[in-house]
Residue, then its C-alpha position, 0 to 999 in steps of 0.5 A: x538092884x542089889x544095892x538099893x535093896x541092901x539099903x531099903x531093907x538092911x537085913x531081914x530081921x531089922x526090917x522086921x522090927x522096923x516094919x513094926x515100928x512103922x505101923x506103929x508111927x502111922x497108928x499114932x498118926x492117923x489117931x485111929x483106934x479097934x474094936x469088932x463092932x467098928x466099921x468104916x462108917x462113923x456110929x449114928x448119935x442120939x439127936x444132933x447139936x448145933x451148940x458150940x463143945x469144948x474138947x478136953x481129955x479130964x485126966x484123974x489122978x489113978x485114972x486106968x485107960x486100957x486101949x486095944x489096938x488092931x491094924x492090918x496092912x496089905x502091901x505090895x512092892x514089885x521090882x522089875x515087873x515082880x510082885x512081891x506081896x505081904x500082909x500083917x495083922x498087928x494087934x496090941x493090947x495098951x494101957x495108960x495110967x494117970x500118974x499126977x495131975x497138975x494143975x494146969x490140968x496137965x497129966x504125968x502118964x504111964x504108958x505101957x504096951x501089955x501084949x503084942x501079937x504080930x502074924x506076917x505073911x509074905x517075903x518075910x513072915x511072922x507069927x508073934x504073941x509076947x504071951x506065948x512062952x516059947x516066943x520068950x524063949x526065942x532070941x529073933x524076938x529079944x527086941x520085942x519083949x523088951x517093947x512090950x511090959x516095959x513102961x515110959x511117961x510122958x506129960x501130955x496137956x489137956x489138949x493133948x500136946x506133948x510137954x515131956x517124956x522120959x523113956x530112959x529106963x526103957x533104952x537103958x534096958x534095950x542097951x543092957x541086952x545089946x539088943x539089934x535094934x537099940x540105936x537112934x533110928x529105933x530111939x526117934x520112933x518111940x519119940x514119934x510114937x509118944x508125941x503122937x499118942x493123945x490127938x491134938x484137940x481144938x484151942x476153942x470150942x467148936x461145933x458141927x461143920x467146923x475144922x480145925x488144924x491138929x498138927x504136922x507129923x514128921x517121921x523118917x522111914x528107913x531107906x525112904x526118906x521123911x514122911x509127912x502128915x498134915x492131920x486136920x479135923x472136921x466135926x462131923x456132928x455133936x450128939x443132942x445132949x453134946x457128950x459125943x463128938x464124932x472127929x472126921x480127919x483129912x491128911x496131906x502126906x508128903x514122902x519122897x517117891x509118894x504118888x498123890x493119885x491113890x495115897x489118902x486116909x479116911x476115917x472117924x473118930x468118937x470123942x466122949x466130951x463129959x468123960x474127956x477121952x477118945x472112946x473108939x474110931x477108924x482109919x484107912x491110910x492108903x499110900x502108893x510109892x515109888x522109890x529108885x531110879x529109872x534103872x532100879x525102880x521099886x514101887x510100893x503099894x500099902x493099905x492100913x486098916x487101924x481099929x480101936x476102942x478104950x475102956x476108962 
C-alpha cells in the first residue's frame, strides 16, 4: 500500500500543485464557466428560432476579455475501508487580450491568470490568495506566483482551434527559480490547459436540435493513467433575434480504473453569436474510479461544479 501510494501522490506538496493543475486541465475540458446568479439550469432566451446560426468568436484587435472562474471539487478516496475526504474551492480571476488579428480571422492572444485563490480541506489543506502579501512571502507557494501574472500567447482560429502557442517565457522564469514543479509533467498540462482554452465551434451553421462534434481531449494524470474526454454539443435553443445561442455538452470519458456507472457531466453553455464569445455557463463532472490491485485497491470519487461568466 505503501508503494501504490508513493506513486499516486509522490510527495505532499507536488500533489498539491498537481491537484491544481488537474482541475484546471478538467475546467478547459468541460468549457465551463462562473458567475453567482448562474445555476444548473440554462438561462430562458427572449423568443426562440428555428433559423440556422453561424458560431464565430470575432476577435478585435485591443480587444480585453476578463473571465472569472470558480470551481469546487468534493472528493472521496478510501483505502482499505478508510474515508478519506477533501474538498477545494478554486477560484481564478483570468484575462485575455487581443493581440493581432490576421486575416484569416485568426487571433495572436495574451492569456494571463491575475489571481489565484485556492482553500483545501481535508488530508491536504490549502488556504492561498496570490493577492495576499504573506502568501508571497511563503516559499510552499513559489511555484504558484510563478502561474499567476505570468502571460503566455497562443494563436486561436475563429473556430477555436489552436494553431500555436509560445509559453517559453513562462517555463524560462519556472526554470530560473528552480521551482518544484518546473518539468514536463507540469509543461504538458499548460499545453492541455492552452489547447483547451476556447470551444471547438461548429464548421457550419446549425440550429435548435442540432449536434455537432467539438473534439477529444487527452490528458495524463499522475499515477493514474491518460483521461480522455470526447466532448460534443447539442444546441439547446437559439433566441428570437439569433444572438444567443444556448451549447448543451455531453462527454464520453475514458481512464484506467474509471467505473461508467456514476462518471458523466452535465451542463450548458451561453454563446453571444452577434458579439463572438461565450458569455457565461455551467458544468458538472462526476467521475468514480478505482485504481490498484485486488490487494491494494484505492477508490475514488470526485464531483466538479465549474461556474463561469466573461466580461468583453
Amino acid at each position: 500500500m505503501k508503494t501504490l501510494l508513493k506513486r499516486l501522490i509522490k510527495g505532499k506538496e507536488n500533489m498539491k500543485t498537481r491537484l491544481i493543475f488537474t482541475v484546471l486541465i478538467l475546467l478547459t475540458a468541460t468549457a465551463a464557466l462562473f458567475a453567482q446568479d448562474i445555476t444548473a439550469t440554462p438561462p430562458a432566451l427572449a423568443g426562440s428560432s428555428r433559423d440556422s446560426v453561424l458560431l464565430r468568436y470575432q476577435f478585435t484587435k485591443g480587444q480585453i476579455v476578463t473571465t472569472n472562474a470558480n470551481t469546487l471539487m468534493k472528493m472521496n478516496m478510501e483505502m482499505n475501508g478508510q474515508a478519506m475526504p477533501m474538498d477545494m474551492t478554486m477560484n481564478l480571476d483570468m484575462k485575455y487580450t487581443i493581440i493581432s488579428v490576421n486575416a484569416d480571422k485568426s487571433a495572436q492572444i495574451e492569456f494571463v491568470i491575475t489571481r489565484m485563490r485556492v482553500d483545501m480541506a481535508g488530508p491536504m489543506t490549502m488556504d492561498f490568495d496570490s493577492d495576499r502579501k504573506e502568501d508571497a512571502e511563503n516559499p510552499q507557494f513559489k511555484t504558484m506566483f510563478l502561474i499567476v501574472n505570468n502571460p503566455f500567447s497562443m494563436v486561436i482560429d475563429s473556430r477555436g482551434k489552436l494553431i500555436s502557442f509560445d509559453m517559453k517565457g513562462m517555463m524560462e522564469k519556472m526554470a530560473a527559480a528552480d521551482a518544484d514543479a518546473t518539468n514536463e509533467e507540469l509543461e504538458r498540462m499548460l499545453n492541455e490547459f492552452t489547447k483547451n482554452s476556447f470551444i471547438q465551434l461548429p464548421e457550419a451553421a446549425v440550429k435548435t436540435g442540432d449536434t455537432y462534434d467539438a473534439g477529444t481531449i487527452e490528458q495524463d494524470i499522475s499515477g493514474m493513467g491518460k483521461m480522455t474526454v470526447s466532448v460534443t454539443y447539442k444546441i439547446h435553443a437559439v433566441s428570437g433575434d439569433k444572438r444567443f445561442v444556448i451549447l448543451i455538452p455531453t462527454a464520453k470519458m475514458d481512464m484506467p480504473g474509471l467505473e461508467k456507472d456514476g462518471s458523466g457531466m452535465t451542463g450548458w453553455l451561453l454563446f453571444d453569436a452577434t458579439r463572438g464569445n461565450i458569455t457565461k455557463s455551467y458544468g458538472n463532472l462526476a467521475m468514480k474510479l478505482a485504481v490498484g490491485d485486488a490487494e491494494q485497491k484505492i477508490k475514488v470519487g470526485a464531483e466538479y461544479i465549474i461556474k463561469c461568466s466573461s466580461q468583453f
